[in-house]
N, C-alpha and C positions, 0 to 999 in steps of 0.2 A: 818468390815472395808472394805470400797471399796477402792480402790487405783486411782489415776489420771494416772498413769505411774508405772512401767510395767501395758498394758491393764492387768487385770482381764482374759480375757478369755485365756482358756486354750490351748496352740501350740504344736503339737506334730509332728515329721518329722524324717522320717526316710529317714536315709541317708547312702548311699554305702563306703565303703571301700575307704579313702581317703581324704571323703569330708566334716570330723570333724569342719572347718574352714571354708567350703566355706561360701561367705557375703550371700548369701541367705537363708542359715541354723540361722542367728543369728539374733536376736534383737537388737535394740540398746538401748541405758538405760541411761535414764535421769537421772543426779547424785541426790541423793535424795528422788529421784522416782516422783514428784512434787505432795507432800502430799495426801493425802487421807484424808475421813469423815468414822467415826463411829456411827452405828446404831444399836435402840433397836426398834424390832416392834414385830409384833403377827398377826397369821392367824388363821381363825378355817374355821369351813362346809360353814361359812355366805361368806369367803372371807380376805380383806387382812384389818389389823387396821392399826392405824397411821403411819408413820415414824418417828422415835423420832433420831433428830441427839445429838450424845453425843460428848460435849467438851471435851478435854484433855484425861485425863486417867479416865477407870471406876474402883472406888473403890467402896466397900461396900455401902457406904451412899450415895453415887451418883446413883450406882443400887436400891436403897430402894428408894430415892426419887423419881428416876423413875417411880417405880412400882405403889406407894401412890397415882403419880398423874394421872394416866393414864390407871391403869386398869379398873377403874371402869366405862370408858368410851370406854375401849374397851370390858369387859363384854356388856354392853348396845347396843355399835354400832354394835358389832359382834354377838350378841343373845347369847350370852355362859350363860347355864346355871351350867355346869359343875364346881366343885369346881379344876378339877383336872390343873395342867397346866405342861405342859413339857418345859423341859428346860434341858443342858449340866449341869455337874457336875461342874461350874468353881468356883473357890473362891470367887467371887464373889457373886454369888447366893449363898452361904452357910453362911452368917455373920449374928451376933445376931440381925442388922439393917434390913436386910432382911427376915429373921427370922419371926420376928418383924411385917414388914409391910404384910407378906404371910397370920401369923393369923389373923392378920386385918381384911384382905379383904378374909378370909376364903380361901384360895388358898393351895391344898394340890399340891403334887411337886411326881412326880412316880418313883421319886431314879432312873431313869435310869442308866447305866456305862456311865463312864467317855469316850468321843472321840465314840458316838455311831451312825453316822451321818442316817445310816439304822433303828433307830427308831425314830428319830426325824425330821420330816418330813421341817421343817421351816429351817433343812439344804439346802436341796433340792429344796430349796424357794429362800434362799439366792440365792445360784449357777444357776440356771435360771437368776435369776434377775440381778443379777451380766454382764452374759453373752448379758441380753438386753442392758445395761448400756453399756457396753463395746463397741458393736457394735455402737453404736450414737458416740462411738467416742470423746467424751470430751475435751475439749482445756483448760480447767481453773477449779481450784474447785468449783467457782461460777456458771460453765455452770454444775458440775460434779454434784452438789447438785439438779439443775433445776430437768437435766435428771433422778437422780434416783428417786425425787418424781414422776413424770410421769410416770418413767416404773411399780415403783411398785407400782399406782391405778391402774397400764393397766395389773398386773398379772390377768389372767382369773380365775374369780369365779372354772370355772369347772376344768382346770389345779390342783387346789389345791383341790377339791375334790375327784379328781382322787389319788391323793398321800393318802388322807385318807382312800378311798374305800378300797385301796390297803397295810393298816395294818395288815390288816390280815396276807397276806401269804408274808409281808416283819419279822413279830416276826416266823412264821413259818421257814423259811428261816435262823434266826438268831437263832434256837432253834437248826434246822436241823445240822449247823456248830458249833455247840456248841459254839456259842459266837464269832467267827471268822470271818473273813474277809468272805460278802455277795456281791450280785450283783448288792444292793444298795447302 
């Protein structure tokens, strides 16, 4: 989900003794937050695949239909030859409908934990892209939608295969903490 309001990027300010309140420490906030779009997409070594915006709520059969129609086009556009695919533990991803369309399309899943943003790399993806989006500034969902297809064809190829290079020593890293909070 990307938001129109509060921006998406992240504000941090440190502030002295006193100045809990001052108008320069505070945002201001649209009642509402003036909506936001939901997205499903996929990267690998090749780069970044579609953007698929999702209407309303994602349920089960809405993620399965997703998946049905669009993976097989980003196997192709993205070169994956890999059966494996990563993804969060969300309810979502676990119903008999997706289930379902995974053996379909032969798509084995690597049980990652639940909330791992350190192994799953197209976290990482998001929150970049997010932050490009954000900076353009947005005035309308209509203008919100333009910019985020933009920003994320202009994610760089090598950006994201840096994050992949760099599996190795991010499971190293989550091995070393036994499962705990990482620098990723």
């Amino acid at each position: 989900m990307i938001k129109l309001n509060p921006k998406d990027l992240r504000k941090r300010v440190r502030r002295k003794k006193g100045e809990r309140l001052d108008r320069r420490h505070i945002v201001p906030r649209v009642k509402y937050e003036g909506g936001g779009v939901m997205y499903w997409a996929a990267v690998s070594w090749s780069g970044t695949g579609p953007l698929i915006e999702i209407e309303d709520t994602l349920t089960g059969s809405k993620y399965a239909e997703i998946l049905d129609d669009n993976i097989a086009i980003v196997k192709q556009n993205l070169n994956i030859r890999s059966p494996y695919f990563i993804e969060d533990q969300a309810t979502v991803h676990r119903t008999n409908d997706v289930l379902e369309v995974k053996e379909e399309h032969n798509l084995k899943d690597l049980n990652l934990p639940p909330n791992s943003p350190d192994l799953n790399i197209i976290e990482t993806v998001w929150s970049y892209w997010k932050t490009k989006v954000s900076r353009r500034d947005p005035c309308s969902l209509e203008n919100l939608r333009r910019i985020a297809d933009e920003e994320w064809r202009n994610i760089p190829v090598e950006y994201i295969r840096s994050l992949i290079r760099g599996m190795k020593e991010r499971i190293r890293e989550v091995v070393s903490s036994k499962g705990h909070h990482t620098k990723y």
